[in-house]
Every structure is written in C-alpha cells, then in structure tokens.
C-alpha positions in Angstrom: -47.8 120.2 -205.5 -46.7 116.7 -204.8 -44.2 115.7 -202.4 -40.9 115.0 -205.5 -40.8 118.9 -206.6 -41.1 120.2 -202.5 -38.0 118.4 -201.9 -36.2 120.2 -205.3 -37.9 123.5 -204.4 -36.8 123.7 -200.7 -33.3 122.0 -202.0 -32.8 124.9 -204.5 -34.0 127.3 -202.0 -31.2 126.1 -199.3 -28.5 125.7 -202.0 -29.1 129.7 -203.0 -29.7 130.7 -199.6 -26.1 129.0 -198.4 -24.4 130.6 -201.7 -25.6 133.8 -200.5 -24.2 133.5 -196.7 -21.0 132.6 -198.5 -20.5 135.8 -200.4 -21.7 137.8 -197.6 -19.1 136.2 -194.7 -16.4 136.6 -197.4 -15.7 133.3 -198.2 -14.7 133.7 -201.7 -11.7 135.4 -200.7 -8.8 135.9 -203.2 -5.4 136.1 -202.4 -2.5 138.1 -204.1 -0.2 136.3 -205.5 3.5 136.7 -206.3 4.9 138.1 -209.1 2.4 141.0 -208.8 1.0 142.7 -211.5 2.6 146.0 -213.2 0.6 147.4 -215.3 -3.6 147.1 -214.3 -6.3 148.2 -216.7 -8.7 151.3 -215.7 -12.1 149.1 -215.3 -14.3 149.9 -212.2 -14.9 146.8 -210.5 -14.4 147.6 -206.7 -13.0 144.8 -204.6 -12.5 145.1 -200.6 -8.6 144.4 -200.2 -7.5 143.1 -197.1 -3.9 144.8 -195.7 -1.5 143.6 -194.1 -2.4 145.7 -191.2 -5.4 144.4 -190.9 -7.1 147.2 -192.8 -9.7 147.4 -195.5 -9.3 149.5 -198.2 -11.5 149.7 -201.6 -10.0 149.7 -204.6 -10.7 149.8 -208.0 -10.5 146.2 -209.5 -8.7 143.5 -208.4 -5.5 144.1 -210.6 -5.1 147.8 -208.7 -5.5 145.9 -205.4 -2.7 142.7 -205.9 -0.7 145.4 -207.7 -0.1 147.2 -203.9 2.9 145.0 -201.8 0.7 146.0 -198.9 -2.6 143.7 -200.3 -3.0 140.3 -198.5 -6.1 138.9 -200.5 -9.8 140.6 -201.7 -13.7 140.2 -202.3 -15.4 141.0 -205.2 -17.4 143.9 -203.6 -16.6 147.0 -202.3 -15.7 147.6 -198.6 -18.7 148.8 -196.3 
C-alpha cells in the first residue's frame, strides 16, 4: 500500500474514531426549547433527558421528553 491511501486510511480511521467519542461523552446534546410541545406521537425512540435536578430519566422519544417542564436538554440513546 503506498504511502497517499495510509494517510486517507488512518485519516478516516481518526475522523470515525473522534465521531464516536462524541456520541459517547454526549456531545450531541439537545436542548428543549420553548414553546414546548403538546401533543407527541407514540414512536419508540428512547432519548436520555437531562432534569433539572440533575437527574436522568429515559423517555420515549424526544417529543415525550421536551414535552415535560422539568427536561433541560437529551441524547439520542437511552439512559444507562
């Protein structure tokens, strides 16, 4: 393998590896915003809600979760 596609192999390999750490140290956080939402569907797409007690609690989607006052901001997984 010549030297030009080891530099774009170990440059795709760091660019997924740091994508990854991302996700996992929750950087793609979302925050609930005002006016919150009324009326959610009933999809299952569990999100990790952050309270504002500093609490975790899983909900269903991400609509269910900014729908609660309490809900600061979520990630797209389910809490541990």
């Amino acid at each position: 393998m010549n030297n030009q596609y080891r530099i774009i192999l170990v440059s795709l390999l760091v660019l997924v590896v740091s994508c990854a750490n991302n996700e996992i140290q929750g950087v793609n956080e979302n925050v609930c915003k005002d006016p919150r939402p009324q009326l959610c569907t009933m999809d299952y797409t569990p999100v990790c809600a952050l309270l504002q007690n500093d609490q975790y609690k899983t909900y269903s989607n991400a609509c269910s979760a900014c729908s609660d006052s309490s809900v600061i901001s979520y990630t797209n997984i389910a809490c541990e």
